[in-house]
N, C-alpha and C positions, 0 to 999 in steps of 0.2 A: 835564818831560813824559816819559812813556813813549815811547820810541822805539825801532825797529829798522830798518837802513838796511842794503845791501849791494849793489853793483856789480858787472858784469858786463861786462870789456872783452874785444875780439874781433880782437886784434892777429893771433896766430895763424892766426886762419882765414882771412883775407884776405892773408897774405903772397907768395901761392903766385898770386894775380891781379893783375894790372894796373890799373892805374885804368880805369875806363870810363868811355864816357858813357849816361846814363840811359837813354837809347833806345833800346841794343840788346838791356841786357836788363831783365825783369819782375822787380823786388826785393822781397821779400815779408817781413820777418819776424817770426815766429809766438810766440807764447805760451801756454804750457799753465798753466792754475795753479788753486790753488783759497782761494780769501780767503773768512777766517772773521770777521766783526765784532757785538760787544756793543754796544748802546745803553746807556752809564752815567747820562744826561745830564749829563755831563762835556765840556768843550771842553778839544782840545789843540794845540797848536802843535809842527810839525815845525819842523828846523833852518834851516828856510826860510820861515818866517814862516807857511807854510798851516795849515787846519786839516782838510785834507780826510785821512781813516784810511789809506786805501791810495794811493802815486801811482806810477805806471808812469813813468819819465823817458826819454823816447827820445833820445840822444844821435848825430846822425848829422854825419859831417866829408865836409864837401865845397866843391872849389875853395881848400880852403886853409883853410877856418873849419869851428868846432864850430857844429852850431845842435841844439835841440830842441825837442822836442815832449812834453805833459806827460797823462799818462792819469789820472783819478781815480776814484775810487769811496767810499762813505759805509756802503755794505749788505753783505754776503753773497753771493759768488757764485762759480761755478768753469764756467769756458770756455774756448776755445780765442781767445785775441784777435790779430786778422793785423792788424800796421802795415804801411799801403804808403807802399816808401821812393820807389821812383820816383814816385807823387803826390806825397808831400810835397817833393820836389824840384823837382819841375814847380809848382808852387804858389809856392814860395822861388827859382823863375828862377835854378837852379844845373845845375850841366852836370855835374861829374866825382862821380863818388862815390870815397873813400876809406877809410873806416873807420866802425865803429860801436860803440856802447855802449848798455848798459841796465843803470836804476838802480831798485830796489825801497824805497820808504820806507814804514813802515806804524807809525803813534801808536796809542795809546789802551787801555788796560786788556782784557786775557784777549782781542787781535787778534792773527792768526793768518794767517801766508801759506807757501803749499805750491807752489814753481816747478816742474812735473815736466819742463820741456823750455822750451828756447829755440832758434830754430832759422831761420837765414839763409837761403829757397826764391830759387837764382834760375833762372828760365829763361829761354829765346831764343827769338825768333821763332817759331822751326821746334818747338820744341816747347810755347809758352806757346797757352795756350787758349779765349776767349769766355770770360767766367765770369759765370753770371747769378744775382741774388739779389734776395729779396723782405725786406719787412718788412710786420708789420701795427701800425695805430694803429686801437687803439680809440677812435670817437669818442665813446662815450659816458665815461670815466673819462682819458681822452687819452692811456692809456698806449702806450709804441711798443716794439717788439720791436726787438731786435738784427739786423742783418743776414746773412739766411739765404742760401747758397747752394743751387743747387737745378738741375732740368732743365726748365723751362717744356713740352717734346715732351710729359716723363712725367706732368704734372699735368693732369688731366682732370675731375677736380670738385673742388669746395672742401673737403671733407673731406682731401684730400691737402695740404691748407696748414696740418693740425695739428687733435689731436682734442678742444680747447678753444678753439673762435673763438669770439668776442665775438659777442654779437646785434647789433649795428653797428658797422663797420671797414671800413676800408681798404685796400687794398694798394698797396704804393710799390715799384718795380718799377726794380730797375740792375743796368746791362751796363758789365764793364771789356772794354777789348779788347787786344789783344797788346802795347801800347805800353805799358798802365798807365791808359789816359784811360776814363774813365768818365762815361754819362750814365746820369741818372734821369729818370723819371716817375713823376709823383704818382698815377699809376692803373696798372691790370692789366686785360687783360680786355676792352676795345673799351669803354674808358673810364669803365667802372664807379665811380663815384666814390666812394658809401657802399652798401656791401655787406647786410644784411637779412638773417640767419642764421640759423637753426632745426633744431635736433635732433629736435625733437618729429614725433614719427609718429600719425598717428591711428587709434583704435580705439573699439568699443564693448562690452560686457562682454554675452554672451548671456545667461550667469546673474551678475546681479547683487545677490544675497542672501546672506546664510549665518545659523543660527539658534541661539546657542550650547547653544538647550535641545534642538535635537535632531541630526539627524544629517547634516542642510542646513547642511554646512559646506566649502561649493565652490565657486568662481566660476572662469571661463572666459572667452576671447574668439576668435576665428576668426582664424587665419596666413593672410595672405594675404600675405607676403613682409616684413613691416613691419622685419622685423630678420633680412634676410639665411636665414630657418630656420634658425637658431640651436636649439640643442637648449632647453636653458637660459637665463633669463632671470633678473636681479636683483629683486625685488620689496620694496617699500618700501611704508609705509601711513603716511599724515601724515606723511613726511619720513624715518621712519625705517625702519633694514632690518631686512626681517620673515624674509625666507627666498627660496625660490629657486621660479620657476614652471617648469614641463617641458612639453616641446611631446608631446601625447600625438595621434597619427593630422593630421588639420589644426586641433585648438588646444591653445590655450595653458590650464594650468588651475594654479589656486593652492589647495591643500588647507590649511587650517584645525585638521590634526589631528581626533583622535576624544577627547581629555578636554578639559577647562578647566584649563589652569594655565598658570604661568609660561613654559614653552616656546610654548605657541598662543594667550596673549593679552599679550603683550609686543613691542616692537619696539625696536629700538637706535638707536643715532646712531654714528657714526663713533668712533674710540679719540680721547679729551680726553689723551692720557699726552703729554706734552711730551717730545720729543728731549735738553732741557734743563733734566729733572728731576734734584732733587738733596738731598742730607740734610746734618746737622750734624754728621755724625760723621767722623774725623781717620785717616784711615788709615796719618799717619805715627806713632801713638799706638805703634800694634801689637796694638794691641788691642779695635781698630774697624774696617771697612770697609764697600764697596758692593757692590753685586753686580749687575749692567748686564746683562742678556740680551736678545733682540729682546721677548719676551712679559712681564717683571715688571722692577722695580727693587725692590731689598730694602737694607734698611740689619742690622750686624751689629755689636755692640758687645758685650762683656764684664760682667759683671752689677757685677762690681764699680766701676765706669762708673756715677756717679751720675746724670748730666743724663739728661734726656728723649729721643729720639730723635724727629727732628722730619724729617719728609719735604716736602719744597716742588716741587707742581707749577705752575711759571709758566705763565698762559693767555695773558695782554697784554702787549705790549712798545712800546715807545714804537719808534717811526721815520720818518720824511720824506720830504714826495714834494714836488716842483717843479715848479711852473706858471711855464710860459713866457708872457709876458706876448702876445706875439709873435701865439700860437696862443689869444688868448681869445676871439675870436669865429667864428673857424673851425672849432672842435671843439669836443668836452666834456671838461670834467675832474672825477675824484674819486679818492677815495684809497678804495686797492682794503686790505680785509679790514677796515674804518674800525669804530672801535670809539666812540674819545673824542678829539676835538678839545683839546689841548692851547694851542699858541697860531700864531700866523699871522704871519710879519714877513717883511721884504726887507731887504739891506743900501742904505743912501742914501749915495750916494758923493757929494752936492753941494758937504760942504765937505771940510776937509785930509786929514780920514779918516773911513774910513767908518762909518756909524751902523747897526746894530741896528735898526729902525723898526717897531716892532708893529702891525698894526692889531688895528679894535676888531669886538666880536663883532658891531656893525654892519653890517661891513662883506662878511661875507659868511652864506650857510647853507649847513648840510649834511644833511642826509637821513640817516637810517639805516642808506642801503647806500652811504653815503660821496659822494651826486653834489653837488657842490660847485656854489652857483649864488650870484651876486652882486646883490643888490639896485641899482633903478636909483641910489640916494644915495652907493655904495658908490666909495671913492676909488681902486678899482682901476681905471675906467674911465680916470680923470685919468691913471692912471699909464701907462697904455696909449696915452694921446693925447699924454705927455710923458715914455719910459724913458730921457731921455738920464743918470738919477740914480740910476736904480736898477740894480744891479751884476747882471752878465749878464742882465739883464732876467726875473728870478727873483722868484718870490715862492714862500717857503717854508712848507710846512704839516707842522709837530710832530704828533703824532697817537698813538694806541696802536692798534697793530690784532694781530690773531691770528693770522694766516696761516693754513692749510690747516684749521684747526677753524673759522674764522671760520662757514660755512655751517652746523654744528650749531649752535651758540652762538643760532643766528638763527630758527631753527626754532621756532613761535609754541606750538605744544601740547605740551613736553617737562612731563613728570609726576615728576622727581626724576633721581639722579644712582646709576648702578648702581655698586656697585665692590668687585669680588673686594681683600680684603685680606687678605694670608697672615701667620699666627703660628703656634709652636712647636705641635706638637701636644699638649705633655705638659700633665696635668691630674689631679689628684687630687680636691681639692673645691675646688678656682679654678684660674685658665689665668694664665700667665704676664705679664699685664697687667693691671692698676688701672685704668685707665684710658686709652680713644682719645676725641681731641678732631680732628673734622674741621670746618678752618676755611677758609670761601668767601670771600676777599678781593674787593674790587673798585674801578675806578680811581679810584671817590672817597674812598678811603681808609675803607669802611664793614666789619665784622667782624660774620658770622653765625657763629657756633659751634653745631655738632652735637658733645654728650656721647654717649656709649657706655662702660658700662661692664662691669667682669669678666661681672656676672650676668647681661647681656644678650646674651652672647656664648657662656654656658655651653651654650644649649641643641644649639648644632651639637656640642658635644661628648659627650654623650649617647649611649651603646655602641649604641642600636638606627638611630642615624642619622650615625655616626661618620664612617663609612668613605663614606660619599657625599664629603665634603668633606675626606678625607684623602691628599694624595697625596706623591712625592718627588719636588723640587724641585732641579734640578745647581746643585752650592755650595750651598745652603740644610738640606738633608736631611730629613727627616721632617717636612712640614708640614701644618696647617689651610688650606683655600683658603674662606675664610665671604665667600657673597655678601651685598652690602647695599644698600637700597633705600632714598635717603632723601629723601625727596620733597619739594616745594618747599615747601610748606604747612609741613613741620619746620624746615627753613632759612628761612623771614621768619617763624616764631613766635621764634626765638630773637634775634631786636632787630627789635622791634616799631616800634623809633623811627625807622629806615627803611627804603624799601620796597628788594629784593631786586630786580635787573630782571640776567636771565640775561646778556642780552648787553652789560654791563657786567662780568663777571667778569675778576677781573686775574691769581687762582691759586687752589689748593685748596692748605691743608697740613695734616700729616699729625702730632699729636702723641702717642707711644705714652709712657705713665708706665710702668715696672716693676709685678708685683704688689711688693707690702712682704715676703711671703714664697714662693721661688721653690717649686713644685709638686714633691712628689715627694722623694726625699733626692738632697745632695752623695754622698754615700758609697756608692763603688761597691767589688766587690770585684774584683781582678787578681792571678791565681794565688795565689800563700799572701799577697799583699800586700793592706791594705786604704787605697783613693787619696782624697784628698778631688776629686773634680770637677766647678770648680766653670764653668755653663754660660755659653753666651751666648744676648744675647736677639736673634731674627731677625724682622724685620717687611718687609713691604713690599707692593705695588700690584701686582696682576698685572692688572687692568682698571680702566679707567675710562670710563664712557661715562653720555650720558644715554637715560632710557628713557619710553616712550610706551604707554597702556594703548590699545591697537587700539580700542577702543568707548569712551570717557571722554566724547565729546561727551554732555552734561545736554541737549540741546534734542533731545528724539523726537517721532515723528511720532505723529498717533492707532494704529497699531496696533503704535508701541513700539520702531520701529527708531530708528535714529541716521544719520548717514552718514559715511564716512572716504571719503580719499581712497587710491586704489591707483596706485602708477606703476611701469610696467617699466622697465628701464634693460637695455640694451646695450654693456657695456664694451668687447668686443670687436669691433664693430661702430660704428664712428664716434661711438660714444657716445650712438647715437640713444636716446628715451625716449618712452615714451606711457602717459597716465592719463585717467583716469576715475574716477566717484564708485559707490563698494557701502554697499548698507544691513545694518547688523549688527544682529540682535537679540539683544538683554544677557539674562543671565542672570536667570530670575525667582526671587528669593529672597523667602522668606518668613518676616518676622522672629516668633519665638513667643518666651513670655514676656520680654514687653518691659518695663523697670521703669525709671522715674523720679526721679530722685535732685535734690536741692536741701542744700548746705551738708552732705552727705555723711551726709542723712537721706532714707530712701524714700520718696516722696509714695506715700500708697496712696488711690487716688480711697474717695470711697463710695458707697457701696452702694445 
């Protein structure tokens, strides 16, 4: 197994104190760190039989004995995490503290931990504090937050408990006090038990139309505090972002622009570019590399470099959430960014070792936004009336979800997939590529392929439209930036044999072939010298997103409108948001000579 292990002993810092006893002072200690982990579906074993990626080992000596206590984790994450020693002493009926240790073990393929501080707090009476902290549990997905330190005085509405609360939660509410001793309650609040949250503000649109044939290209609604008077507003249309609304006197108004085109009948979705995008090219070659900046990722290879250049944006990843048996009728649970249900087991500890135990797709459902519910037959119930066998009373769910794109992915009207692709500017009578092939993976193992080749890509290079999509690129240097639009209707004609369903996507990748001959000549001249130089090829993503035609709705009313949906959003401002429905009327286009073709023969009616 892959392993990395290292220890932390703290003889030194404790030389210079006495032994105590736990009560007089508050023992605290803190951990800074930041743990990176891959899902391979790979199991590994640390040297200690677990299989859990990261374990935090607390090693504390008191009364004459080593004891500890074991921290785990399976995901991703970077915190500050406080072990309290004097709890756990008081819990283990120990009196002297003497020493302490911490032990880091982390398994498993391209895991990754960053310790930036370790650090022993202790204080006394006279100076140790109240310390109050909340958590929230969603009950609808059952997830539970970490626990938050905070000033109960300073918190005066719910928006100050964070500016993404759940539409139903909880709050669990503890106090340590100068000794270490800590109580909770399962409520905040004068007993609030399930909380009812809403960002949404209400509004009505005073003008509700806009007409693309003429100059009725405006909608408004009346400020009446809904968002703070905020200057600016977010404005989104069916889910995606359109542009920005301005508080003009007391309203709000969203301009439509004055032509028809791609900047005023377009709207976006969030960036699809993965953190953990990545290419096939070897940088310890010498004659390959990446090029990583906040806004593109580019791949660079050497022409004499036969393979393809292959860019991979991963969308789905596989990962685990845990149902406490414990909590199955008290709350909900689902798995949050839920993409595709992989498989469901618990470990059954009944006989000498424990078993693996799968159940069957029987035995539970899950909904589209992942809420997880169990059929009356389902054998979770039994397990719940009998966990004495099933190990920490866990039942685990495999899963692939997407995290922070998951909410695009889900958006019911996207119209195709936009994506700035940059290549070499240079071009004689072909561009430096034969062929892009953009391929839409997804979790069932199925392959849409979109072809693109050189001549479809000639027309951006065209001297009277050049310089729109030419710019310089740091590290890349003179490049094409060509937007592309490729709509969903292109990606499920290309495998007909099954259907395309968005939010099943698992990655986009990216395959660029060479032209067969590079544009332009090797043969450059350098003072009385003539050099052969010969180039490299540069590709890569500087956008991805999916895009939304503002009026696409087919179902119009008799005099021709459609209806979208508009919603403001407030980032600034608690994240409040409020929408309402406008009617657009589409462009009238009027088709002339119109001709009919059959087996790529004209039908001409007659006469």
């Amino acid at each position: 197994p892959l392993q990395q292990d290292f220890k932390l002993s703290f003889n030194d810092a404790l030389e210079n104190l006495k032994s105590f006893r736990y009560r007089d002072p508050n023992l605290l200690l803190k951990i800074n760190y930041s743990f990176s982990a891959i899902n391979d579906d790979l199991t590994y074993h640390n040297t200690y039989g677990r299989t859990n990626k990261l374990e935090t080992i607390y090693s504390i000596k008191a009364d004459g004995d080593w004891y500890t206590s074991i921290y785990s984790a399976n995901s991703s994450e970077t915190l500050l995490r406080t072990f309290n020693i004097t709890q756990f002493m008081e819990n283990n009926s120990l009196h002297v503290f003497q020493n302490f240790a911490v032990e880091f073990v982390i398994i498993g393929n391209n895991t990754s931990l960053t310790v930036n501080y370790v650090e022993l707090e202790i204080s006394s009476l006279s100076t140790s504090s109240i310390q109050e902290e909340f958590r929230i549990i969603d009950n609808v997905l059952g997830r539970v937050t970490g626990w938050i330190q905070f000033n109960s005085s300073a918190f005066t509405k719910l928006g100050d408990f964070g500016d993404l609360l759940p539409a139903n939660f909880s709050i669990e509410y503890r106090v340590t006090d100068y000794a270490g001793t800590q109580g909770i309650n399962s409520t905040y609040n004068d007993d609030y038990q399930h909380i009812l949250y809403s960002q949404e503000q209400t509004i009505a649109l005073d003008d509700d139309t806009i007409n693309l044939n003429t100059n009725d290209r405006e909608i408004y609604f009346t400020n009446t505090g809904q968002f703070n008077n905020l200057e600016f507003l977010d404005v989104y249309i069916n889910g995606f972002k359109y542009g920005t609304a301005y508080l003009d006197s007391d309203l709000y108004k969203v301009s439509f622009g004055a032509q028809n085109n791609k900047e005023t009948l377009i709207a976006y979705s969030g960036s699809l570019i993965s953190s953990n995008i990545y290419s096939n090219t070897d940088s310890l070659d010498h004659v390959s590399w990446e090029v990583r900046e906040d806004n593109i990722f580019a791949a660079v290879k050497h022409v004499l470099v036969e393979d393809d250049i292959v860019i991979n944006n991963p969308i789905a990843h596989t990962t685990f959430s845990a149902l406490n048996i414990e909590n199955l009728y008290d709350r909900g649970f689902g798995l949050e960014d839920f993409v595709y249900i992989k498989q469901v087991y618990y470990y059954n500890t009944s006989g000498a070792q424990e078993i693996q135990q799968v159940l069957s797709e029987d035995d539970y459902n899950i909904d589209e936004e992942g809420i997880v519910t169990f059929p009356e037959t389902s054998i979770v119930h039994s397990l719940y009336e009998n966990s004495t066998n099933v190990k920490d009373d866990l039942i685990y769910f495999e899963y692939y979800h997407t995290g922070l794109i998951n909410e695009h992915l889900l958006l019911p009207n996207a119209d195709g997939f936009f994506i700035n692709f940059t290549m070499p500017s240079i071009y004689s009578d072909h561009t430096t590529i034969e062929r892009l092939v953009i391929s839409f993976n997804d979790v069932l193992g199925n392959l849409f392929s979109v072809i693109l080749y050189d001549i479809d890509l000639r027309e951006y290079f065209l001297e009277s439209v050049k310089n729109n999509y030419e710019e310089t690129i740091f590290g890349l240097g003179q490049m094409m930036v060509i937007p592309l639009y490729i709509s969903l209707n292109d990606i499920q004609s290309a495998n007909l044999d099954h259907k395309f369903e968005l939010r099943l996507l698992e990655s986009i990748s990216f395959t660029i072939s060479d032209s067969e001959r590079w544009p332009g000549s090797f043969i450059q001249d350098v003072g009385n010298f003539t050099v052969l130089n010969l180039p490299y090829q540069r590709v890569g993503i500087k956008d991805l997103r999916l895009y939304n035609l503002i009026s696409d709705s087919i179902d119009a009313d008799e005099n021709g409108y459609v209806n979208s949906t508009v919603e403001f959003r407030s980032p600034e401002y608690y994240n409040f948001y409020a929408s309402d429905i406008f009617k657009i009327k589409r462009l009238n286009i009027e088709f002339t000579n119109l001709k009919v073709f059959s087996n790529n023969q004209e039908i001409i009616p007659e006469s």
